[in-house]
N, C-alpha and C positions, 0 to 999 in steps of 0.2 A: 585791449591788446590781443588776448588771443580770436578776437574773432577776425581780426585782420591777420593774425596767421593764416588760420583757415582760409580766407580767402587767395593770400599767397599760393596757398598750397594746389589748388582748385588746377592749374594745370596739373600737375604732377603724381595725380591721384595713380592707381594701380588699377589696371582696368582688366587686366589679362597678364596672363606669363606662359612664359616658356621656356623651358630647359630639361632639354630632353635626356640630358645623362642623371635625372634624380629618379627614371624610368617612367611607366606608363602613366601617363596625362587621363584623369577623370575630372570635366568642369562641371562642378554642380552652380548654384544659386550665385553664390557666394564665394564658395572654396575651389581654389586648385589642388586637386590630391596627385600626387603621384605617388605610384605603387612599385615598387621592387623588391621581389621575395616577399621578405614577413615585417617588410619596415614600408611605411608612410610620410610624407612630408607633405604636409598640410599647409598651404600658402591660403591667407587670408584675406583674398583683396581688397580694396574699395568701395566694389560693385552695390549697389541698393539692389535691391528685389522687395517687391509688393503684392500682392495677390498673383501669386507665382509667376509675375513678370520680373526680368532686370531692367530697372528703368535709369537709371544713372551711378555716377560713382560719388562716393561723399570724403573730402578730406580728412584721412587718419582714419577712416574708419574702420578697416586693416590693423591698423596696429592696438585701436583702441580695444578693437573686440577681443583679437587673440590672447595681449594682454589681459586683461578682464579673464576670460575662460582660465586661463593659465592661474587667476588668482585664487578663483575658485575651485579649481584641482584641487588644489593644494590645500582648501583652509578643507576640504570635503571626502579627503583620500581614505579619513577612517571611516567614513560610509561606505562606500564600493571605491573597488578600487579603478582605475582611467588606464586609459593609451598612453598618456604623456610619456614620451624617454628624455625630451632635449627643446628648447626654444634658442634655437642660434641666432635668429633675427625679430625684430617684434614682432611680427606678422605671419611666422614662421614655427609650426610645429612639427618633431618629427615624432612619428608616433607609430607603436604597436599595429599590424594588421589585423582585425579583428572579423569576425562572420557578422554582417550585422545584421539586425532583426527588420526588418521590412516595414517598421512601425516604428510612428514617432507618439513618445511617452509624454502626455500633455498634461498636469496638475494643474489646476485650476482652485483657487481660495475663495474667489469670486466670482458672481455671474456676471459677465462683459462680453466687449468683441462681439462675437461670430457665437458664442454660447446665447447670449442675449437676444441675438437676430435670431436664433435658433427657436428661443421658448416664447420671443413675440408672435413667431408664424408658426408657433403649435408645431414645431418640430421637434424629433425627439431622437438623434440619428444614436445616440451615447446611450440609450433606453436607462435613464437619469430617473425618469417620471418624478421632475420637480413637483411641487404642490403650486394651487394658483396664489397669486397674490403676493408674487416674489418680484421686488423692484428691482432695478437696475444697479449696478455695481453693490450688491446686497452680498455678507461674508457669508459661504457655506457655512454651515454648525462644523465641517469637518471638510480637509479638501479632498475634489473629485477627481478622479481620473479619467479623460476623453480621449481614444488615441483615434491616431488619423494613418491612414497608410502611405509611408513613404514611397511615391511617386518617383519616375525620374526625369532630369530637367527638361520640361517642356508641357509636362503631366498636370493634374489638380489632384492635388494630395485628398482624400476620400476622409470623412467620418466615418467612424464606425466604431460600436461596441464592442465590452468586453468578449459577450458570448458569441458574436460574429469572428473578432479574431479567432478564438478558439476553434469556433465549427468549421471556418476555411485552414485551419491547421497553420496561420500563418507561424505564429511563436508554437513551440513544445509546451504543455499545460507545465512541466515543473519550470521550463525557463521564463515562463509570463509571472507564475508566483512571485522567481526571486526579484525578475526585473521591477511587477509591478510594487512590492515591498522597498526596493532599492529607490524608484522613483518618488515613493511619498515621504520617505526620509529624507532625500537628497533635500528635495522643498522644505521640509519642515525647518532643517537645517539654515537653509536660504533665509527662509522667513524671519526665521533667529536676528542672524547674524545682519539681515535687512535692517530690521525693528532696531536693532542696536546703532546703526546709523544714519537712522531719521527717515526710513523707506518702508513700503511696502512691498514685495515681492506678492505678484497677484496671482497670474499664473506663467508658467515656464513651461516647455517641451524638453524632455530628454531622449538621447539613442543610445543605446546601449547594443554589446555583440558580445559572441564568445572568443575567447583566445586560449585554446590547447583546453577548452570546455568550460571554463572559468567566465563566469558573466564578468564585463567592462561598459565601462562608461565612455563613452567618445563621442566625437565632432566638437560641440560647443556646450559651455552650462554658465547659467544666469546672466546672459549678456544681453545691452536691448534690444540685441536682432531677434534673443529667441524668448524671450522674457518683457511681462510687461513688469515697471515701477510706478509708485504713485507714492505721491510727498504724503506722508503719512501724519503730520499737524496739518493737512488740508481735510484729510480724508472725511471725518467727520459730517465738517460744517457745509460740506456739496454734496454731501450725501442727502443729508436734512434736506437741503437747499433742492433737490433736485438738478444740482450743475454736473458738468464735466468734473471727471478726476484734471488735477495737475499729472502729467504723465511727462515720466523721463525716457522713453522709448522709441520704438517703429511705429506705433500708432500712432504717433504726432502725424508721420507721412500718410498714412493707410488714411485717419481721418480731412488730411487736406486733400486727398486725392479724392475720397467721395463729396466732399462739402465745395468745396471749391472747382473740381474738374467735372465731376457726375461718375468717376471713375471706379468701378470696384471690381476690374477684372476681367470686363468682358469686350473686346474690339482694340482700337491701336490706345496702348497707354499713351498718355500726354508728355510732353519735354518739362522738364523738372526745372525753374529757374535757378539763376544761381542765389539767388538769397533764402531759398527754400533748401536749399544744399547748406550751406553755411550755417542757415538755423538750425536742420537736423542733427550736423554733426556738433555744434555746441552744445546740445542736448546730449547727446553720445558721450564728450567732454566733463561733464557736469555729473551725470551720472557715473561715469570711470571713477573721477576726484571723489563724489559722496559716499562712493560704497567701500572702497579703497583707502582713504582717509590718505589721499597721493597726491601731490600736483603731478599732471601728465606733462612731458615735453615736447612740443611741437618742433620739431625741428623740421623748417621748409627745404621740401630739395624730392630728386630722381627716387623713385622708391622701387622700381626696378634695378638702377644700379646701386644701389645699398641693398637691396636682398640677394643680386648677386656676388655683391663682395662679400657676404658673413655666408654664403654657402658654401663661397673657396675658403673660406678662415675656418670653417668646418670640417673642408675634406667632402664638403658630400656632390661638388661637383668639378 
């Protein structure tokens, strides 16, 4: 049943918006932000992005994510505290303007991804200096911190070390301390409350900014755009095994785009079929429900004019 939603849905995705009285329009990846004064409305679209390409839109995926983020505010607000003021529409945050730091906050539990392609080819951009002899999705004794410089849309987000952020002065040395102490708690926390509902939280990115000097937590946290998950009674026995994790996340796409297209980034990305659209976002779905412990409701329909009706039911336009 619900994957014939999903399919329903497939026209009606949310691909872009516009509504110029919630004031100035910033499109990153992902999110529509508009900006006025010291408040934010965060609109969550649709849209996939892949190795900093947009490559299609996935049904709910908008609502699934923001939701999600919103869930983890909340269970995580006595760790740092977040932007959130208001969710008037699922897809829809209005939030805190914050300074934000030029650097995306990456915790890492495990060696995978793009860390893995990193220490296969004797790279070392996080000056990590792993030891040899360290397999693949293998758990750190403790989790890393690898930050990457937030780029803007059209950019390739950069690797780069501790002491690199530092020496380019991108963060203030006391705001990198609280941040990066904020960031290995948020995860731990993640990890917790993961483990207690049959997951793994592997690794995750966070952004964090100041407001009136106060470090904040904003954009998104533990969703699978920005987070990997992996079924954690698989974890073991593929490990052993040598297989693939089970993965509840964006690397199901990231992985079919390299194996399946030759894709990892670099010339025109490929058209995304729609049963590859479908399967992502019931993975999106599955993942929402297990961490959640929710049935999500798909409700098929215009997802434009449903976000512009709860922004007048709001007052915010």
């Amino acid at each position: 049943m619900s994957d014939a939603r999903l399919r329903e849905q497939l026209p009606h995705t949310l691909k872009a918006t516009d509504f110029p009285a919630l004031g100035v329009r910033y499109q990153g990846k992902v999110r529509d932000t508009y900006r006025q004064g010291d408040r934010l409305v965060l609109i969550t679209t649709d849209r996939l992005s892949a190795f900093d390409h947009v490559l299609t839109t996935i049904p709910f995926k908008g609502d699934l994510l923001n939701q999600l983020a919103h869930f983890w505010f909340e269970k995580t607000k006595h760790v740092v505290k977040n932007h959130v003021i208001d969710m008037p529409d699922p897809c829809v945050t209005v939030a805190k303007r914050a300074e934000p730091f030029p650097i995306e906050f990456v915790v890492r539990g495990y060696i995978t991804g793009s860390l893995w392609r990193d220490y296969e080819a004797k790279r070392d951009p996080y000056e990590l200096h792993l030891p040899p002899g360290v397999k693949k999705d293998q758990a750190f004794p403790r989790p890393v911190l690898t930050p990457s410089t937030k780029e803007q849309l059209g950019k390739h987000d950069e690797p780069v070390s501790e002491a690199e952020v530092l020496r380019r002065k991108l963060v203030a040395p006391k705001d990198w301390a609280k941040a990066k102490e904020a960031a290995l708690a948020l995860f731990a926390e993640g990890q917790k409350q993961a483990k207690a509902r049959g997951l793994i939280l592997v690794d995750t990115k966070y952004e964090f900014g100041l407001v009136k000097g106060e470090l904040v937590l904003i954009d998104e946290m533990h969703t699978p755009d920005s987070s990997r998950y992996w079924v954690a009674s698989e974890y073991a026995g593929r490990f052993e095994r040598g297989e693939p994790q089970k993965m509840m996340d964006k690397e199901n796409i990231r992985q079919w785009l390299i194996n399946e297209r030759g894709f990892s980034g670099h010339g025109t990305p490929p058209a995304i079929p729609d049963e590859v659209r479908v399967e992502l976002a019931s993975k999106y779905l599955a993942a929402y429900e297990q961490i959640t412990g929710k049935a999500f409701d798909l409700q098929v329909g215009d997802v434009t004019e449903r976000v512009r009706a709860n922004l007048r039911k709001a007052g915010l336009i």
